[in-house]
C-alpha positions in Angstrom: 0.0 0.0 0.0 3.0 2.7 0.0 2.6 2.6 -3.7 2.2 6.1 -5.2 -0.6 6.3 -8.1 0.1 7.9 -11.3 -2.4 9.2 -13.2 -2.6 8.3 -16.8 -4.4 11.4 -18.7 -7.4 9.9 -21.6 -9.9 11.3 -23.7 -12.0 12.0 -20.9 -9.6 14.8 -20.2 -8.4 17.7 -21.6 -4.8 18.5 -21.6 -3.2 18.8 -18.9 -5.6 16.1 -17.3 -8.4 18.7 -16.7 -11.9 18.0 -16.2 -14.4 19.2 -18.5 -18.1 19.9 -17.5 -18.9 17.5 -20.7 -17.2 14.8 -19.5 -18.4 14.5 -15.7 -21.6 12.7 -16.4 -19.5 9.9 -18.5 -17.4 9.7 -15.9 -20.3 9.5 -13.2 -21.3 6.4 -15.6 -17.8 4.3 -15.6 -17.8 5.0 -12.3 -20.4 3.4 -11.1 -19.5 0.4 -13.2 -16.0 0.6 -11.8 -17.5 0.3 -8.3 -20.1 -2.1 -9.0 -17.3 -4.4 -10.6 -15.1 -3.5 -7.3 -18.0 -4.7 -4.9 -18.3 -8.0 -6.8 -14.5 -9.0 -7.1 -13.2 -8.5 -3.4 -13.6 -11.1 -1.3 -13.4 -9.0 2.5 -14.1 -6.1 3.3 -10.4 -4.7 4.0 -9.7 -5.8 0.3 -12.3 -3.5 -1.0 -10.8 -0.5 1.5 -7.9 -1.1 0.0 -9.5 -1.1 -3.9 -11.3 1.7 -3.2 -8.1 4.2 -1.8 -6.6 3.9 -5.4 -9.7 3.8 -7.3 -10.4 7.3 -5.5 -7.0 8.5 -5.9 -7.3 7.8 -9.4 -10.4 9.2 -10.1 -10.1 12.6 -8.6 -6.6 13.3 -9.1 -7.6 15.3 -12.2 -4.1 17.5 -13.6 -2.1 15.7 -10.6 0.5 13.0 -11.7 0.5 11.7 -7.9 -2.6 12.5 -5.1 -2.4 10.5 -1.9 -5.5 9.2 -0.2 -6.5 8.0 3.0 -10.4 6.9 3.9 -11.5 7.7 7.6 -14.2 5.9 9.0 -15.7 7.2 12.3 -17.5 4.6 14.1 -18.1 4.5 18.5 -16.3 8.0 18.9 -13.2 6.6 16.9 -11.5 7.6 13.8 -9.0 5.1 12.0 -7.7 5.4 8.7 -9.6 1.7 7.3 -7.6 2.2 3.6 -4.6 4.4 1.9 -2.5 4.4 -0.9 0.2 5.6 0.6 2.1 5.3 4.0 2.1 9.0 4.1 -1.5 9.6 3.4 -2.0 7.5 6.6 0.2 9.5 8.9 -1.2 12.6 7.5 -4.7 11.3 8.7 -3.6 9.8 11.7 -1.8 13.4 12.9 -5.8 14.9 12.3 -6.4 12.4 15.0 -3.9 13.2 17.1 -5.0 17.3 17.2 -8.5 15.6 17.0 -9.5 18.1 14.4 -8.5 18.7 10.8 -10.4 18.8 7.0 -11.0 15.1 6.9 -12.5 14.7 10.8 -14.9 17.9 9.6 -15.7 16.8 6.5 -16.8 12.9 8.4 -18.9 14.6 11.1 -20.2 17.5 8.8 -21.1 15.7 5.6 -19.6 18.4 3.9 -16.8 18.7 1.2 -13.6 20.5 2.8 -10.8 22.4 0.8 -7.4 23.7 1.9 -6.1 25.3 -1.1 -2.5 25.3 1.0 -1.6 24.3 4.4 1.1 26.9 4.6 -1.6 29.8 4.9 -4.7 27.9 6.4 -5.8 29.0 9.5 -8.8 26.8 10.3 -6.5 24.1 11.8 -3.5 25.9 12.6 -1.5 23.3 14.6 -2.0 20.6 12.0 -1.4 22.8 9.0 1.6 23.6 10.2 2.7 19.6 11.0 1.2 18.7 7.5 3.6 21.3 5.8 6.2 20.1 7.7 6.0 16.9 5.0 5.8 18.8 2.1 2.1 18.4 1.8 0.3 21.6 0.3 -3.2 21.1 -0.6 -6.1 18.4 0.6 -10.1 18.0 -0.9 -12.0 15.7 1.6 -15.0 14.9 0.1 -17.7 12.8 2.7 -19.0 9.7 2.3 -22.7 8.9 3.3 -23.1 5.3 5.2 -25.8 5.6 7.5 -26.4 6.2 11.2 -23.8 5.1 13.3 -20.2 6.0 11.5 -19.5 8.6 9.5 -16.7 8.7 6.3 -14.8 11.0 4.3 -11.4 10.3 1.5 -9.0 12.6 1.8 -7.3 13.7 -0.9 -3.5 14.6 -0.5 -1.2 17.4 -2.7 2.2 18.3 -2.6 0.9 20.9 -4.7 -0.8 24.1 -3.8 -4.7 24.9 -4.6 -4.2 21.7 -6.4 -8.1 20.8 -6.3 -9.6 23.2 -8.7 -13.6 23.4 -9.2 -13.9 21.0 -11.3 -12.5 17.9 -9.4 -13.9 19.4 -6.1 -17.7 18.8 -8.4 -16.2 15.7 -9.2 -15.2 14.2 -6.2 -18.4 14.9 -4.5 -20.3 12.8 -7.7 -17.8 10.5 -6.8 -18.4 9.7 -2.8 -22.0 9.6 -3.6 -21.7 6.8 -5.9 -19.0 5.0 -3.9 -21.2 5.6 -0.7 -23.2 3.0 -2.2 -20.7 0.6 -2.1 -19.0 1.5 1.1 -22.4 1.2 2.7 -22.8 -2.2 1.5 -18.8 -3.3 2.1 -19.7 -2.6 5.5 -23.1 -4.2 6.1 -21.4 -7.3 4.5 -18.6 -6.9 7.2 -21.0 -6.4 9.9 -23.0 -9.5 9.3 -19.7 -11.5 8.9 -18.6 -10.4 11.9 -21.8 -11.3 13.8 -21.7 -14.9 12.8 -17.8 -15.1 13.8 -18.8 -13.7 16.8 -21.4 -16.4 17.3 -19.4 -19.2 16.1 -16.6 -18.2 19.0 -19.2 -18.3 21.3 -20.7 -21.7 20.7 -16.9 -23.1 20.8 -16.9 -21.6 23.9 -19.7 -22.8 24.9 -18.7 -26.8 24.2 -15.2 -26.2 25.4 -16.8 -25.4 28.6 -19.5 -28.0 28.5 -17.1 -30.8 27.5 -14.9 -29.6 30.6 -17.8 -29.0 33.2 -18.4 -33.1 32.1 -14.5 -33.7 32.9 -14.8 -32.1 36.2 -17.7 -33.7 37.5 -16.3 -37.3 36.8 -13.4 -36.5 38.4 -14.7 -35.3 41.1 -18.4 -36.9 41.8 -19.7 -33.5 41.8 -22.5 -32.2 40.6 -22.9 -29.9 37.0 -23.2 -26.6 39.4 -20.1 -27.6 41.3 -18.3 -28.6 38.5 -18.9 -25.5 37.0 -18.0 -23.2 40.3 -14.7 -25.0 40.1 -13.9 -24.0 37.0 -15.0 -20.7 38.0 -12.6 -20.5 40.8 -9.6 -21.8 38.8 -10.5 -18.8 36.2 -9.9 -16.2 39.1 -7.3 -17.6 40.7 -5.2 -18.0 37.2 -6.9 -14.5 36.1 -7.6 -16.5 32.4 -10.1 -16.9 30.8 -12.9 -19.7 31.6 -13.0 -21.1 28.1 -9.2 -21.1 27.9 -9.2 -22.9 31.4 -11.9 -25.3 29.6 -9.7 -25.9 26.4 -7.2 -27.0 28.5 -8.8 -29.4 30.7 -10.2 -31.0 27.3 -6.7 -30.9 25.8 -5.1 -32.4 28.8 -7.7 -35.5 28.7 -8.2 -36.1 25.1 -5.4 -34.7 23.7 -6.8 -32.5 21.3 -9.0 -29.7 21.7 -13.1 -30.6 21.5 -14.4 -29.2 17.9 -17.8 -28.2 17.3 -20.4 -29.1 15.4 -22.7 -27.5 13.2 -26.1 -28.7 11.7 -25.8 -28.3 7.4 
């Protein structure tokens, strides 16, 4: 992922790479078949994160011959950078978190596009404009993404040049997170649901490494389920692990491999 992109200029560009008003909607039309194609070839959801950094960097970079880009997701009052093309893009995002303000945090929480046309004279965010410049870094577009209720997105768009971002890829890039808010939204309703069964599989594991353990304990000892069960409790607390890691290794210690689980097809 520290892999610059370079930008390749076509026909759907005038020299030197700019956009024209005539060629937006075409490019609003690719684009959604780029995403569309994007959803259906990654297999996870980090994959598509990933996909998705250089597809926007691409898209948007407009004149540029190299734009860095980072995608912040804000989700349970935390901001991580989920994707980047570059290793710098992420810093650059992560020092926004650090200040805990900055374009791209704005441009998450407001839904609204944010331009710095250069970090050496902005005065919004004076602390981080002035650790951004520090790296060279000049100009940023962060343009939100809409996802639902719950988290909130924005890609941020990186320049070592100033007022790199000129009208017509600012109009661009806001065409652009509305079409790949579609497929963000469903990247991550995808990764939510596979989560939710991992999360349930874990637990029945669990659930028989403790079973198949309480059964050890109780032969052992002539005890009864509940006491069989307290015991394990109080070995738990006195070891300060875990009770199914306790469990796994009673099972492992009798049978000599760990109990597996079984699912109904």
């Amino acid at each position: 992922m520290g892999e610059l992109v370079s930008f390749e200029p076509d026909e759907e560009f005038d020299a030197p790479g700019r956009l024209t008003a005539q060629t937006v909607g075409t490019g609003e039309r690719s684009l959604l078949e780029e995403l569309q194609d994007l959803v259906l070839s990654t297999t996870d959801m980090q994959e598509f994160l990933n996909e998705l950094a250089v597809l926007s960097a691409r898209s948007v970079s407009g004149h540029e011959e190299t734009v860095l880009c980072g995608i912040t997701l804000l989700r349970r009052r935390r901001a991580a950078t989920v994707a980047y093309n570059s290793e710098t893009a992420k810093s650059m995002d992560e020092l926004q978190y650090a200040f805990k303000e900055g374009p791209c945090l704005t441009a998450a929480k407001e839904q609204r596009t944010i331009v710095v046309e250069d970090f050496a004279s902005e005065s919004r965010w004076p602390e981080y404009s002035e650790a951004v410049s520090k790296y060279g870094l000049r100009s940023i577009l962060s343009a939100p993404f809409t996802i639902g209720a719950g988290a909130h997105a924005a890609m941020n768009l990186y320049s070592y040049r100033p007022s790199s971002f000129r009208s017509e890829e600012v109009t661009f890039a806001e065409s652009y997170a509305r079409q790949a808010s579609k497929g963000l939204q469903l990247a991550l309703r995808m990764a939510h649901y596979s989560e939710e069964a991992d999360n349930r599989s874990r637990a029945m594991e669990s659930r028989t490494h403790i079973d198949v353990a309480v059964g050890i304990v109780m032969a052992q000892n002539r005890c009864s389920q509940d006491e069989a069960f307290a015991i394990l409790q109080r070995a738990s607390n006195a070891r300060n692990v875990k009770l199914r890691v306790i469990a796994a290794e009673i099972a492992q210690r009798v049978s000599g491999a760990s109990p597996a689980t079984h699912f109904d097809g």
